[in-house]
PDB file of N, CA, C and O in Angstrom:
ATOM      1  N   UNK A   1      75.024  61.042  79.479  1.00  0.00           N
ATOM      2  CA  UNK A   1      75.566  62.233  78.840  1.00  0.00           C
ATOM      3  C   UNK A   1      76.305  61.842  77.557  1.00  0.00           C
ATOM      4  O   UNK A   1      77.212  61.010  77.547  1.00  0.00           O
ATOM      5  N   UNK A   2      75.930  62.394  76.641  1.00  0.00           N
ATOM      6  CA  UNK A   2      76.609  62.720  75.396  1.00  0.00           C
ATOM      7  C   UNK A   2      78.329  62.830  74.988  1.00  0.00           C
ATOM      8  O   UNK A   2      78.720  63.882  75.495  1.00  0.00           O
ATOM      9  N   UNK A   3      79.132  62.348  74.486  1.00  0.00           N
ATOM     10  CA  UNK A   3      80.073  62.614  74.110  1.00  0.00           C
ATOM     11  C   UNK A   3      80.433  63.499  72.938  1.00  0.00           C
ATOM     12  O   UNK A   3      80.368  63.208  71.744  1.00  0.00           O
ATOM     13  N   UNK A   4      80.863  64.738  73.547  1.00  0.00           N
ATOM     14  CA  UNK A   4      81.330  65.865  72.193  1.00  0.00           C
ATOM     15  C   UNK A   4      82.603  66.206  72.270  1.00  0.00           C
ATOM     16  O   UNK A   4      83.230  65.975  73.304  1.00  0.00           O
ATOM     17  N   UNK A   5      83.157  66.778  71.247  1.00  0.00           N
ATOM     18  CA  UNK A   5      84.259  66.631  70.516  1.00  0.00           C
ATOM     19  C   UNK A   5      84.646  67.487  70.242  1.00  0.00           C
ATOM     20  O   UNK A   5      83.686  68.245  70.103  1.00  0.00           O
ATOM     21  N   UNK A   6      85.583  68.026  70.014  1.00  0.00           N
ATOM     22  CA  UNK A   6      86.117  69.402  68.985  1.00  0.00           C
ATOM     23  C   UNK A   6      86.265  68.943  68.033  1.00  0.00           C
ATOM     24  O   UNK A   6      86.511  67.751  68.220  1.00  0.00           O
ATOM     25  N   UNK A   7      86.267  69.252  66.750  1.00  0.00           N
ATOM     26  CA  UNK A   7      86.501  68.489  65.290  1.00  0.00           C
ATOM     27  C   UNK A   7      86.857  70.186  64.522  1.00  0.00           C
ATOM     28  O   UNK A   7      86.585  71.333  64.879  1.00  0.00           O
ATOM     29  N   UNK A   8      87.639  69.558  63.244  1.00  0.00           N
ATOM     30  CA  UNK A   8      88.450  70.473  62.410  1.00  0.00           C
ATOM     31  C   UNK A   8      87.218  70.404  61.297  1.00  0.00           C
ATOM     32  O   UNK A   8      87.346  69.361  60.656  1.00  0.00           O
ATOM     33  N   UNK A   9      85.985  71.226  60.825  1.00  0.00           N
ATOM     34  CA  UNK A   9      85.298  70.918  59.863  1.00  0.00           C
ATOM     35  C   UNK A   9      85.436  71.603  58.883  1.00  0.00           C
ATOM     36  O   UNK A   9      84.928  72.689  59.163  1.00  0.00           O
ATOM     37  N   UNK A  10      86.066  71.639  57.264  1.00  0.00           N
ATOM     38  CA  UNK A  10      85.803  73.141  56.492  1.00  0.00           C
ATOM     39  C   UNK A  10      86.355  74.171  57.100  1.00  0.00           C
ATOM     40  O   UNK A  10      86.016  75.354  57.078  1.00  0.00           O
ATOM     41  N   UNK A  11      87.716  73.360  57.947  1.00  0.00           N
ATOM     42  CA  UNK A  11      87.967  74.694  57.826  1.00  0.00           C
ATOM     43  C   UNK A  11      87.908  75.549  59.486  1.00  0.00           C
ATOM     44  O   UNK A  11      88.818  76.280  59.877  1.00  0.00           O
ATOM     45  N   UNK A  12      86.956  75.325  60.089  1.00  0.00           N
ATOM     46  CA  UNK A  12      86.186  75.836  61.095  1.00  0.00           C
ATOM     47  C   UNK A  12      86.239  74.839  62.756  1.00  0.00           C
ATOM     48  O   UNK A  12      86.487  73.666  62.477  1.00  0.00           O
ATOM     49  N   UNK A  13      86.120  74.986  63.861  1.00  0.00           N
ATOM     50  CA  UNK A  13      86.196  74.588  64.900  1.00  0.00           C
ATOM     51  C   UNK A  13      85.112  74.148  65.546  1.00  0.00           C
ATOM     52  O   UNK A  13      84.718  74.934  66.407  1.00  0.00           O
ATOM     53  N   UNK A  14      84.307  72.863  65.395  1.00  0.00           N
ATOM     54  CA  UNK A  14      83.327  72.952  65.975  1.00  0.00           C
ATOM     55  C   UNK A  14      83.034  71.448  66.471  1.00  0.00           C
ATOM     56  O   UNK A  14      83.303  70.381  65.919  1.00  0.00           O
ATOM     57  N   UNK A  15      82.180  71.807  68.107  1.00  0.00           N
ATOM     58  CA  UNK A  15      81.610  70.815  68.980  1.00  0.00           C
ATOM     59  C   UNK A  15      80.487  70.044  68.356  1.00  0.00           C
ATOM     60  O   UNK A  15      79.403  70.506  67.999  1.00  0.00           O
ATOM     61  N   UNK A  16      80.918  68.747  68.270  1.00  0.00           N
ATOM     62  CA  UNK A  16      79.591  67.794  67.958  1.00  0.00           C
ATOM     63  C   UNK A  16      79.389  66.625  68.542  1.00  0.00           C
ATOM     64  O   UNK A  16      80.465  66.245  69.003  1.00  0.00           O
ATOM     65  N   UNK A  17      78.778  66.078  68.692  1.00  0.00           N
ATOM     66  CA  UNK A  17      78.198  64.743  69.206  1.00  0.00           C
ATOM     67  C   UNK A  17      78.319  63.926  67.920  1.00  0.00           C
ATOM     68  O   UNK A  17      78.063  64.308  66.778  1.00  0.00           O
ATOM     69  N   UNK A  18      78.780  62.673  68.338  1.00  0.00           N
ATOM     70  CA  UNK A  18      78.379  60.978  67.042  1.00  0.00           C
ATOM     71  C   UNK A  18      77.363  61.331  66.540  1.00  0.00           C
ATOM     72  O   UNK A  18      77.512  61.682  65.370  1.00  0.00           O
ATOM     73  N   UNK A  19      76.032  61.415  67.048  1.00  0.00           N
ATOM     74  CA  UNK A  19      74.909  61.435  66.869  1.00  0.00           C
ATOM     75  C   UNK A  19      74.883  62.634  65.245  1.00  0.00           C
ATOM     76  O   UNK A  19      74.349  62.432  64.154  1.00  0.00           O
ATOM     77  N   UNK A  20      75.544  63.615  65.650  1.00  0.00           N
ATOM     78  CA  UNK A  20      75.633  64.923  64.224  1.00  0.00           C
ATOM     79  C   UNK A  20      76.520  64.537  63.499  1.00  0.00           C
ATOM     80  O   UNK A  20      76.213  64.552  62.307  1.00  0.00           O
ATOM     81  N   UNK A  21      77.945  64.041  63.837  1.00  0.00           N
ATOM     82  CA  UNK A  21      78.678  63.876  62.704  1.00  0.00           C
ATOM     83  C   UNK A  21      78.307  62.292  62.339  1.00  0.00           C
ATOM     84  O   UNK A  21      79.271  61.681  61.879  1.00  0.00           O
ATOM     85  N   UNK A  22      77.379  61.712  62.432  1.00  0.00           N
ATOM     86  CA  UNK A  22      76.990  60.474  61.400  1.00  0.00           C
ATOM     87  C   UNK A  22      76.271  61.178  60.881  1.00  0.00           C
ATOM     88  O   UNK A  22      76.569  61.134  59.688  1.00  0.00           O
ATOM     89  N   UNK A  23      75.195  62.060  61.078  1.00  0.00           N
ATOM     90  CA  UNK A  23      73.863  62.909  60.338  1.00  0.00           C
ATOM     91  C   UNK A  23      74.699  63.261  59.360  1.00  0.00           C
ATOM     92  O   UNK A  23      74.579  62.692  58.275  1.00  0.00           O
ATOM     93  N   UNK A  24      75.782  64.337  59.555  1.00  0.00           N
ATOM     94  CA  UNK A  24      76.169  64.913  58.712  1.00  0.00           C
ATOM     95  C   UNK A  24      77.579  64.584  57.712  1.00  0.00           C
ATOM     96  O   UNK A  24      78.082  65.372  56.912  1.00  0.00           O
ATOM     97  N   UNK A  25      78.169  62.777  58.110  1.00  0.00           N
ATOM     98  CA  UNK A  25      78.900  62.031  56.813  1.00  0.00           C
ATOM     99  C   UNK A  25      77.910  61.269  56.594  1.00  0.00           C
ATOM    100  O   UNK A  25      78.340  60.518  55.718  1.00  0.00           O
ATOM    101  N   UNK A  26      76.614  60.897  56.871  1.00  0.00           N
ATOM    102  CA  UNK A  26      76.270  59.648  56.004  1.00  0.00           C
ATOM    103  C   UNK A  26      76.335  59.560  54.866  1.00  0.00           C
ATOM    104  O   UNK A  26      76.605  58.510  54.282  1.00  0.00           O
ATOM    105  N   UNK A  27      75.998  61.128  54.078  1.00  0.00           N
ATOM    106  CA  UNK A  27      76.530  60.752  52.649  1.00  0.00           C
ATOM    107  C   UNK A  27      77.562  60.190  52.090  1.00  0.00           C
ATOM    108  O   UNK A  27      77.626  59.703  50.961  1.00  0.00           O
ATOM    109  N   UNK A  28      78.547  60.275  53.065  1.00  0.00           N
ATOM    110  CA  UNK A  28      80.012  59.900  52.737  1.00  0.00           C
ATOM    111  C   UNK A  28      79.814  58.057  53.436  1.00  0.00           C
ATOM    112  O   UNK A  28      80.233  57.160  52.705  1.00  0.00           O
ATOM    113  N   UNK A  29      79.503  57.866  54.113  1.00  0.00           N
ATOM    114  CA  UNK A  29      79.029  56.098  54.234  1.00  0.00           C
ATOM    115  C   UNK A  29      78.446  55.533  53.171  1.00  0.00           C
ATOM    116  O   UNK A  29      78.556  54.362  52.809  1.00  0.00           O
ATOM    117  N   UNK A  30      77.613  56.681  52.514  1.00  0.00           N
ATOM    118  CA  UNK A  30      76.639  55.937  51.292  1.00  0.00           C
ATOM    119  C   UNK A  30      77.893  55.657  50.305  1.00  0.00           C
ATOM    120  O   UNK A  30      78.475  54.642  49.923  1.00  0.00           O
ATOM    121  N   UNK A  31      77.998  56.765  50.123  1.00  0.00           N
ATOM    122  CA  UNK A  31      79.107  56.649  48.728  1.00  0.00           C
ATOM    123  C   UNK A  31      80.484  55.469  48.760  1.00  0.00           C
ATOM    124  O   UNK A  31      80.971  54.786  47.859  1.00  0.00           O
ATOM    125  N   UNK A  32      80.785  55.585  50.055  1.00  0.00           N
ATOM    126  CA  UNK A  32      82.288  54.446  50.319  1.00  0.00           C
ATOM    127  C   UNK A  32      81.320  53.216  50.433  1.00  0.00           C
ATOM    128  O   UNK A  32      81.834  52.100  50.362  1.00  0.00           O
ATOM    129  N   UNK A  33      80.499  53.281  50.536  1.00  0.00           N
ATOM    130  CA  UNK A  33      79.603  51.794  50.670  1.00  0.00           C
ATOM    131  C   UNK A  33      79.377  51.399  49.156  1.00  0.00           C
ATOM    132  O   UNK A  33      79.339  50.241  48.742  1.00  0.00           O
ATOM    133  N   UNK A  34      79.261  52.321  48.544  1.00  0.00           N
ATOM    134  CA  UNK A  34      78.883  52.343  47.198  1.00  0.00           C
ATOM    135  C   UNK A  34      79.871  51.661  46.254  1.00  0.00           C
ATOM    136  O   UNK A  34      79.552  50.871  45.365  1.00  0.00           O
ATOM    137  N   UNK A  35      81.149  52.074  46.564  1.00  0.00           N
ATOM    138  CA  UNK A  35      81.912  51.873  46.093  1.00  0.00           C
ATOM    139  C   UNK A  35      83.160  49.983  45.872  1.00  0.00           C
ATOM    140  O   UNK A  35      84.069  49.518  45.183  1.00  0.00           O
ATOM    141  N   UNK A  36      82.148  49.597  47.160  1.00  0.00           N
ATOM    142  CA  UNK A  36      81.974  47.938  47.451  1.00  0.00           C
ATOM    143  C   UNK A  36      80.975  47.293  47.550  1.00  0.00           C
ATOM    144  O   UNK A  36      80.917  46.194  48.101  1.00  0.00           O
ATOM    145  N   UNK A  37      79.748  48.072  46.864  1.00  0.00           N
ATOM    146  CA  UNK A  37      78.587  46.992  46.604  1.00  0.00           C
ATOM    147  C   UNK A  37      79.189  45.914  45.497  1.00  0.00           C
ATOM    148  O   UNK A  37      80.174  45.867  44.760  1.00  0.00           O
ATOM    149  N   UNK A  38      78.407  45.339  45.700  1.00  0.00           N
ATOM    150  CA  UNK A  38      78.776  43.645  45.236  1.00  0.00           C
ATOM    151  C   UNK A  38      79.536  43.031  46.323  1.00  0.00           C
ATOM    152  O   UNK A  38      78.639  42.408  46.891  1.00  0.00           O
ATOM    153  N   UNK A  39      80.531  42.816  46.935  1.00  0.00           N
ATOM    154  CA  UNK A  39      81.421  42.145  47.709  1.00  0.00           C
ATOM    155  C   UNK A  39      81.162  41.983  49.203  1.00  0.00           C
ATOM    156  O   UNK A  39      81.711  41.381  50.126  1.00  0.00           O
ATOM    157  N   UNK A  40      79.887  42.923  49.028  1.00  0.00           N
ATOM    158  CA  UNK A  40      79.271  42.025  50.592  1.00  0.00           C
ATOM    159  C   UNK A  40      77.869  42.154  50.695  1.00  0.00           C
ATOM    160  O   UNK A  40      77.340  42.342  49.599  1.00  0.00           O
ATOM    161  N   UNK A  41      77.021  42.109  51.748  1.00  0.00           N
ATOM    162  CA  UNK A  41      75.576  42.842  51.584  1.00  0.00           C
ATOM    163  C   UNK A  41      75.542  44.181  52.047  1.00  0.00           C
ATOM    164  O   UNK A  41      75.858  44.337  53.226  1.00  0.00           O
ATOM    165  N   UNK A  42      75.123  45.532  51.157  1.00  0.00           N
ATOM    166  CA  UNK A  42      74.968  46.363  51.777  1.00  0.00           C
ATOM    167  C   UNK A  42      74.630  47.232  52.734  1.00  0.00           C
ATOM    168  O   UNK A  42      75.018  48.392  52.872  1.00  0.00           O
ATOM    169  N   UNK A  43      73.587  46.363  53.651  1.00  0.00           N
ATOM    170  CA  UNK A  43      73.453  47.057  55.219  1.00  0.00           C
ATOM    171  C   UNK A  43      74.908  46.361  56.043  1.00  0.00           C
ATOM    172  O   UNK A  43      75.390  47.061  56.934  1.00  0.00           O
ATOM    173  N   UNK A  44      75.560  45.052  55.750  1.00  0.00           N
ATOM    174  CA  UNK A  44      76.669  44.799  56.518  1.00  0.00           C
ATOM    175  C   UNK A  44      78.101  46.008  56.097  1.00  0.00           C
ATOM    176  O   UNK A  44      78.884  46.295  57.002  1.00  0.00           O
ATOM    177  N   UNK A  45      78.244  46.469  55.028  1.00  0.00           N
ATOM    178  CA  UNK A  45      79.225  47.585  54.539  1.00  0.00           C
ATOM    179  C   UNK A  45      78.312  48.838  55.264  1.00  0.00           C
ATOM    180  O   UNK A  45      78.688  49.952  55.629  1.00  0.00           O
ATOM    181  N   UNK A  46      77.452  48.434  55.301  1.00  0.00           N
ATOM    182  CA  UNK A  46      77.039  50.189  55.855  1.00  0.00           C
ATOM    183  C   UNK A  46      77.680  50.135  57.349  1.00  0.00           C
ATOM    184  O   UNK A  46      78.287  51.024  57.945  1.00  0.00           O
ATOM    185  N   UNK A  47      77.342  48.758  57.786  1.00  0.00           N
ATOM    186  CA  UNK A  47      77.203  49.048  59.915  1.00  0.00           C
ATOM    187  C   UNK A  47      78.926  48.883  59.638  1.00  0.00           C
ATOM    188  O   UNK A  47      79.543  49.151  60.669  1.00  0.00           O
ATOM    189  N   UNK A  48      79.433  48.669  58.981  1.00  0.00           N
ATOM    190  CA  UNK A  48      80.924  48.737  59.235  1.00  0.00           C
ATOM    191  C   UNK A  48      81.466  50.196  59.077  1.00  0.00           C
ATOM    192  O   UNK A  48      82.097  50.914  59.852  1.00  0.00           O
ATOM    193  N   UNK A  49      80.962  50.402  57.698  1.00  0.00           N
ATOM    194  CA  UNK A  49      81.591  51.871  57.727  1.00  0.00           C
ATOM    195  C   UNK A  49      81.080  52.762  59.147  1.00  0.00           C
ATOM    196  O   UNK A  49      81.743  53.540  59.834  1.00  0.00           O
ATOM    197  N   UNK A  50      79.810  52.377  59.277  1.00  0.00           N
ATOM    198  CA  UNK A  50      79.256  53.210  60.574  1.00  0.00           C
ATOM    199  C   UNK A  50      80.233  52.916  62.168  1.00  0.00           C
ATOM    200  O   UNK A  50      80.091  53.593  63.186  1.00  0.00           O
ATOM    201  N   UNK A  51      81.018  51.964  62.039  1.00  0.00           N
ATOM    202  CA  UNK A  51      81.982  51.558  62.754  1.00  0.00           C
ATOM    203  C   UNK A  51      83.066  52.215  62.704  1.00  0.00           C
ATOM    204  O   UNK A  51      83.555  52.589  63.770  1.00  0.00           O
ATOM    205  N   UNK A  52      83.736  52.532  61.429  1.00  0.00           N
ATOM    206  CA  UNK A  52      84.725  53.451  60.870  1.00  0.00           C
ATOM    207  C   UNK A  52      84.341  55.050  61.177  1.00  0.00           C
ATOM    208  O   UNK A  52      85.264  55.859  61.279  1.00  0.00           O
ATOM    209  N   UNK A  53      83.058  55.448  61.309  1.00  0.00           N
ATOM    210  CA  UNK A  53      82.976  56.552  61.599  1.00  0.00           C
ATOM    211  C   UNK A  53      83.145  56.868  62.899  1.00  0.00           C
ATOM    212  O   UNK A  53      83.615  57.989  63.096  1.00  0.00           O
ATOM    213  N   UNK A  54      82.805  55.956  64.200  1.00  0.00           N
ATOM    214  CA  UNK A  54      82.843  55.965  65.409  1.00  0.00           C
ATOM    215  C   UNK A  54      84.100  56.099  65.763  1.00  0.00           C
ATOM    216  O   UNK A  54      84.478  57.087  66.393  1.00  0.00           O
ATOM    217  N   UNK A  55      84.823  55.223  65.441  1.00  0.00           N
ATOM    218  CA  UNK A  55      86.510  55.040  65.349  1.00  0.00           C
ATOM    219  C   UNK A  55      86.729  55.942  65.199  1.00  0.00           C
ATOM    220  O   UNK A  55      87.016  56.457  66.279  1.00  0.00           O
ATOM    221  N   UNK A  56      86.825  56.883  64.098  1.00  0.00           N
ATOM    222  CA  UNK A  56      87.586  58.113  63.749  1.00  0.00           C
ATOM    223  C   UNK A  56      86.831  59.363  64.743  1.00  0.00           C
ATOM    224  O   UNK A  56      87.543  60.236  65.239  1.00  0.00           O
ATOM    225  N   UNK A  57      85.522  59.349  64.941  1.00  0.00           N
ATOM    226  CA  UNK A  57      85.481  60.343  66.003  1.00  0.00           C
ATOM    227  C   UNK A  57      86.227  60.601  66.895  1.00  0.00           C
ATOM    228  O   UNK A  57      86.938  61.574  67.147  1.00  0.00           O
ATOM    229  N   UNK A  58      85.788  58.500  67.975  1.00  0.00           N
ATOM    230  CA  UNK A  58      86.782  58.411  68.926  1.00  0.00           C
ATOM    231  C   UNK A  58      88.299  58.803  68.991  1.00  0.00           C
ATOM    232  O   UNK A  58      88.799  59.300  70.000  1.00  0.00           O
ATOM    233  N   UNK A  59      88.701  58.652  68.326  1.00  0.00           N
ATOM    234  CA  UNK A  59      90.607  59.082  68.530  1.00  0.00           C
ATOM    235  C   UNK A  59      90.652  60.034  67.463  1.00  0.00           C
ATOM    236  O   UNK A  59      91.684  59.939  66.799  1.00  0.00           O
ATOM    237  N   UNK A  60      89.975  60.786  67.148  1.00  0.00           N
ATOM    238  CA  UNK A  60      90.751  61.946  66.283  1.00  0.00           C
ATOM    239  C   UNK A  60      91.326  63.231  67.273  1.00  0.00           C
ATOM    240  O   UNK A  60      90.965  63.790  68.309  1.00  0.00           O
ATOM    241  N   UNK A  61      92.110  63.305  66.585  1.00  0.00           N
ATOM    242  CA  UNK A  61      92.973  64.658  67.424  1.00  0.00           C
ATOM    243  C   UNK A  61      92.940  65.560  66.453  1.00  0.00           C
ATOM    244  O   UNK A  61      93.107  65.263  65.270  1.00  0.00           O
ATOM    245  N   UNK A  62      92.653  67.103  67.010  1.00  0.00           N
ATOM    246  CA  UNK A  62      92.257  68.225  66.699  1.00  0.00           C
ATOM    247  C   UNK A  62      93.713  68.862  66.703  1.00  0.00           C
ATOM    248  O   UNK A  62      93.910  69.962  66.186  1.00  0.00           O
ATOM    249  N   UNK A  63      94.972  67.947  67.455  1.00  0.00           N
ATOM    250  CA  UNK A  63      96.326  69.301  67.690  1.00  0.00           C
ATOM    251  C   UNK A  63      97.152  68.478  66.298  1.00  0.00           C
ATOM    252  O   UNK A  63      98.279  68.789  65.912  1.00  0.00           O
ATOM    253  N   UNK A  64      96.441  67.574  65.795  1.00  0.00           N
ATOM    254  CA  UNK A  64      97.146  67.408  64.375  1.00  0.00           C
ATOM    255  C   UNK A  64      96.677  68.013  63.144  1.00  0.00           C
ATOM    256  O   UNK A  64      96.986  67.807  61.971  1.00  0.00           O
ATOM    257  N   UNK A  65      95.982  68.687  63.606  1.00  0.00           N
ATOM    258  CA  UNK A  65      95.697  69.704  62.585  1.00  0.00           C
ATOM    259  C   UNK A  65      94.933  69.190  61.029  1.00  0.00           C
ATOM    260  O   UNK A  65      94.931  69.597  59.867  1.00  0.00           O
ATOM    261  N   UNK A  66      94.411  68.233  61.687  1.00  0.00           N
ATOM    262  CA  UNK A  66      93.709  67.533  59.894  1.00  0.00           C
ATOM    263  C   UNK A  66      92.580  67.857  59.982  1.00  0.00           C
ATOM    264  O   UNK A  66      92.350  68.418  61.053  1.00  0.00           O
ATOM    265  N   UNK A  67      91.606  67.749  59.231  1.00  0.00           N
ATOM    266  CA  UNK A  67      90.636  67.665  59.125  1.00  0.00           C
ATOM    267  C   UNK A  67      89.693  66.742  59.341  1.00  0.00           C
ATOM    268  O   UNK A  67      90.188  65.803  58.717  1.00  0.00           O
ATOM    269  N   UNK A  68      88.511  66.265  59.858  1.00  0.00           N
ATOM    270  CA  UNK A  68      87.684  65.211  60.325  1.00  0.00           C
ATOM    271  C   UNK A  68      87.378  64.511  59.484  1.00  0.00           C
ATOM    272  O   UNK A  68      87.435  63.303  59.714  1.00  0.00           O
ATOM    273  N   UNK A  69      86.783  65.132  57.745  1.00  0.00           N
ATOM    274  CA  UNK A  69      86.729  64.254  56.595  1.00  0.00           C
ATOM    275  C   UNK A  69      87.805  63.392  56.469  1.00  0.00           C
ATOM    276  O   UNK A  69      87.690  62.167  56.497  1.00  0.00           O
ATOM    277  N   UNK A  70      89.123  64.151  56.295  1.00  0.00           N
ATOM    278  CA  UNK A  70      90.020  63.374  56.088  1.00  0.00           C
ATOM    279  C   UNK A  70      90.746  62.140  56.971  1.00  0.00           C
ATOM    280  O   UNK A  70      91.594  61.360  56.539  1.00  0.00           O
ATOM    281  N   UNK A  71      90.152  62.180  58.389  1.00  0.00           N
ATOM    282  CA  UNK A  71      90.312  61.004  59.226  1.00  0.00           C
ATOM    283  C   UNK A  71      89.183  60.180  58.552  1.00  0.00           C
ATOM    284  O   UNK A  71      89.234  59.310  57.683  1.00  0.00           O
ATOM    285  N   UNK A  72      88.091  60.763  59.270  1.00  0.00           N
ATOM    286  CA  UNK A  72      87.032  59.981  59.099  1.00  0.00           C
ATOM    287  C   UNK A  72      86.889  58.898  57.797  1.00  0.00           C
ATOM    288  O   UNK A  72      86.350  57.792  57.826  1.00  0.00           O
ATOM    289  N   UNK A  73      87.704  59.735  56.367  1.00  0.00           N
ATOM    290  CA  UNK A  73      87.111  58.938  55.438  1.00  0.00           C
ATOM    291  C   UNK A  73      88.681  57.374  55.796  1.00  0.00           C
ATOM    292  O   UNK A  73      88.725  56.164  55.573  1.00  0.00           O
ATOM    293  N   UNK A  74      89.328  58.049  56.208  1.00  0.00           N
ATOM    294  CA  UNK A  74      90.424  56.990  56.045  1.00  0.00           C
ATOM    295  C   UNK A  74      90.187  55.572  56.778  1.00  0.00           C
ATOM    296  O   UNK A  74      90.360  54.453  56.295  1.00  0.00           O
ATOM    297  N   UNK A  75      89.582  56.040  58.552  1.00  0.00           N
ATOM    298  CA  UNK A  75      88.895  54.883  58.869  1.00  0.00           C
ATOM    299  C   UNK A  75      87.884  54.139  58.321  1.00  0.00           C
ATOM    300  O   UNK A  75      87.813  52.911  58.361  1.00  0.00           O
ATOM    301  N   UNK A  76      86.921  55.063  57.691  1.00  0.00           N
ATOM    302  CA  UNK A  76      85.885  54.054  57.312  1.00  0.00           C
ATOM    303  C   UNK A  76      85.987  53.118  56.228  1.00  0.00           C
ATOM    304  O   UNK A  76      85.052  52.375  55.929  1.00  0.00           O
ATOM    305  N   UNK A  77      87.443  53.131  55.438  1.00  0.00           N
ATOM    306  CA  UNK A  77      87.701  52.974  54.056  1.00  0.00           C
ATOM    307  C   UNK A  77      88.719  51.414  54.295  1.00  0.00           C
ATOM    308  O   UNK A  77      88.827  50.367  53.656  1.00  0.00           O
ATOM    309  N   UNK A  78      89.624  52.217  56.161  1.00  0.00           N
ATOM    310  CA  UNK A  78      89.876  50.670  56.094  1.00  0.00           C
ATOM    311  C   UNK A  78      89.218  49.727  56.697  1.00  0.00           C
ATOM    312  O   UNK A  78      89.292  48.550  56.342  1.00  0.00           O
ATOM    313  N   UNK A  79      88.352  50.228  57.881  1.00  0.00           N
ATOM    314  CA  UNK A  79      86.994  49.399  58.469  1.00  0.00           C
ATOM    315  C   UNK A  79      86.616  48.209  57.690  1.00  0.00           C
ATOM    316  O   UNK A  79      86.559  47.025  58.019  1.00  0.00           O
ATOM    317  N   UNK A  80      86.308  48.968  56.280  1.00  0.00           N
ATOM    318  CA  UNK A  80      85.633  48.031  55.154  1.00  0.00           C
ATOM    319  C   UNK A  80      86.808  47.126  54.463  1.00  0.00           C
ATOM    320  O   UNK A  80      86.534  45.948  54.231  1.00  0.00           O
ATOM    321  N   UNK A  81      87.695  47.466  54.231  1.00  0.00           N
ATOM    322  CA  UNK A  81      88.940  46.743  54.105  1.00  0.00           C
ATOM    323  C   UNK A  81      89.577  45.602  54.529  1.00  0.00           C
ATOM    324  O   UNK A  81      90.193  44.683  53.988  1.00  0.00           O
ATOM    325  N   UNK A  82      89.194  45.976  55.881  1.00  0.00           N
ATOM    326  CA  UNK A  82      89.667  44.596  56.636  1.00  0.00           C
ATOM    327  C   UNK A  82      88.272  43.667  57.275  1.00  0.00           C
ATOM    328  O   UNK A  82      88.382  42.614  57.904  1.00  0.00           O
ATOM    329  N   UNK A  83      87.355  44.157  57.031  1.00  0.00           N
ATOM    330  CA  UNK A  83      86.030  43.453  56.818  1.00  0.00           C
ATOM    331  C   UNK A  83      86.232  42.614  55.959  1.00  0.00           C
ATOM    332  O   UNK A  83      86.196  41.399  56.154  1.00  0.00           O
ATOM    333  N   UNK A  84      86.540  43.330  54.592  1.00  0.00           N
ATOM    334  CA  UNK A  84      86.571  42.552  53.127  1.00  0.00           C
ATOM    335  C   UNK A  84      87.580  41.242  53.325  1.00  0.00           C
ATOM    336  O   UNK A  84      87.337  40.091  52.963  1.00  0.00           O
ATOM    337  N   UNK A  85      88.613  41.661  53.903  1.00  0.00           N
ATOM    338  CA  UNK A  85      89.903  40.914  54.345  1.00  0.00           C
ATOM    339  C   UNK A  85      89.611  39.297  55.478  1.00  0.00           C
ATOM    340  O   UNK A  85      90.182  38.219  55.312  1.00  0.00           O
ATOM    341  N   UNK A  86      88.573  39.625  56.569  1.00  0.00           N
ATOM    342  CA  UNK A  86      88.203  38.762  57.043  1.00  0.00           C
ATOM    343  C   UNK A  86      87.457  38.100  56.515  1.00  0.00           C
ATOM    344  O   UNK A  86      87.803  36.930  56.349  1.00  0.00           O
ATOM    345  N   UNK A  87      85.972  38.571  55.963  1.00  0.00           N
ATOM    346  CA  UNK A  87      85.487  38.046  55.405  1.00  0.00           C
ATOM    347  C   UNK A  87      85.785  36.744  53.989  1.00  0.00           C
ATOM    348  O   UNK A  87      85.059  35.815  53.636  1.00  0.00           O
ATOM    349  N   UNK A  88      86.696  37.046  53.632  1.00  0.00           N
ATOM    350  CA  UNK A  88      87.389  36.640  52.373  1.00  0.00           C
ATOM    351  C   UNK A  88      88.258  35.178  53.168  1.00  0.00           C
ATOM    352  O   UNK A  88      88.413  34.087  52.619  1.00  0.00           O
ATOM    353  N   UNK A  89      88.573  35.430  54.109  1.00  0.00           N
ATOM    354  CA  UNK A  89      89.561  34.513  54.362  1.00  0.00           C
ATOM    355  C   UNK A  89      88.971  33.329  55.021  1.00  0.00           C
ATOM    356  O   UNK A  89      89.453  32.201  54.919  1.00  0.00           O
ATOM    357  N   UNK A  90      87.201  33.821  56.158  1.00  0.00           N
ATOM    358  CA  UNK A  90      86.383  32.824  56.264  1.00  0.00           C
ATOM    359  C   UNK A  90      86.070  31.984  54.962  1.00  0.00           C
ATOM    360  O   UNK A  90      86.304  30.782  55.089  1.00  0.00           O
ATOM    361  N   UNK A  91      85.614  32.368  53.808  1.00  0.00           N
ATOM    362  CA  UNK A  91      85.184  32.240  52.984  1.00  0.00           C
ATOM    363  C   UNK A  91      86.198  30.813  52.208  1.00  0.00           C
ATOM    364  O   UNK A  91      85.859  29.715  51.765  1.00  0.00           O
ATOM    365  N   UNK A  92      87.318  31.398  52.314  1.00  0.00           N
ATOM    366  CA  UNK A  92      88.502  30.340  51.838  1.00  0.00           C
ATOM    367  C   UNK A  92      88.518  29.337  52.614  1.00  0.00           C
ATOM    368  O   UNK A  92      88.645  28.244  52.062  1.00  0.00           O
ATOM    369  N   UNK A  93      88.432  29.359  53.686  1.00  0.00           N
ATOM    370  CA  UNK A  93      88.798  28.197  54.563  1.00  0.00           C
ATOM    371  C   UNK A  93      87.089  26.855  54.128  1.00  0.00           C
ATOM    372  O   UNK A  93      86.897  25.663  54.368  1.00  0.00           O
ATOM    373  N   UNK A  94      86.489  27.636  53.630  1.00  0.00           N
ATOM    374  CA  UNK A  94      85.186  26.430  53.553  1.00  0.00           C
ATOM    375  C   UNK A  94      85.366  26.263  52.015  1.00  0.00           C
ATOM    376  O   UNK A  94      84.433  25.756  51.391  1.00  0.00           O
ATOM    377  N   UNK A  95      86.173  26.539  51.543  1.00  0.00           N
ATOM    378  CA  UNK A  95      86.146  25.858  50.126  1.00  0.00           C
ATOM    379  C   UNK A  95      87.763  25.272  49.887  1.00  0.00           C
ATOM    380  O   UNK A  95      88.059  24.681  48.848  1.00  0.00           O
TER     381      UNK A  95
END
């Protein structure tokens, strides 16, 4: 069975599954991915942000009154962040 959600969308109240709200931010994965091409390979920034989106499904709360973009984009923004952050610090240790 499926896991659905209440989510704050535009505004509006509505049940979705992971499965719809990745359908319906991937544009928003493309673009935050976009926005750190160069600094890693882009299918690895994608499955992270796609990590960041799971995250923010999982624990978003609907009685705080935000909106799902506005979680959603915050996890996926630091997902990639502290990707960048690990990654960077493997990187140091071999040089």
């Amino acid at each position: 069975m499926r896991k659905e959600k209440l989510l704050k969308i535009e505004g509006e109240y509505v049940v979705m599954t992971f499965e719809q709200v990745f359908d319906k931010y991937k544009n928003m994965l493309y673009k935050v991915c976009n926005r750190w091409k160069g600094t890693a390979e882009y299918n690895d920034l994608f499955q992270v942000a796609s990590i960041g989106l799971y995250k923010a499904f999982n624990s978003y709360d609907l009685t705080k009154g935000i909106e799902f973009s506005t979680v959603a984009f915050t996890y996926i923004k630091n997902e990639i962040r502290s990707f960048y952050r690990e990654a960077k610090n493997i990187l140091d240790i071999f040089h």
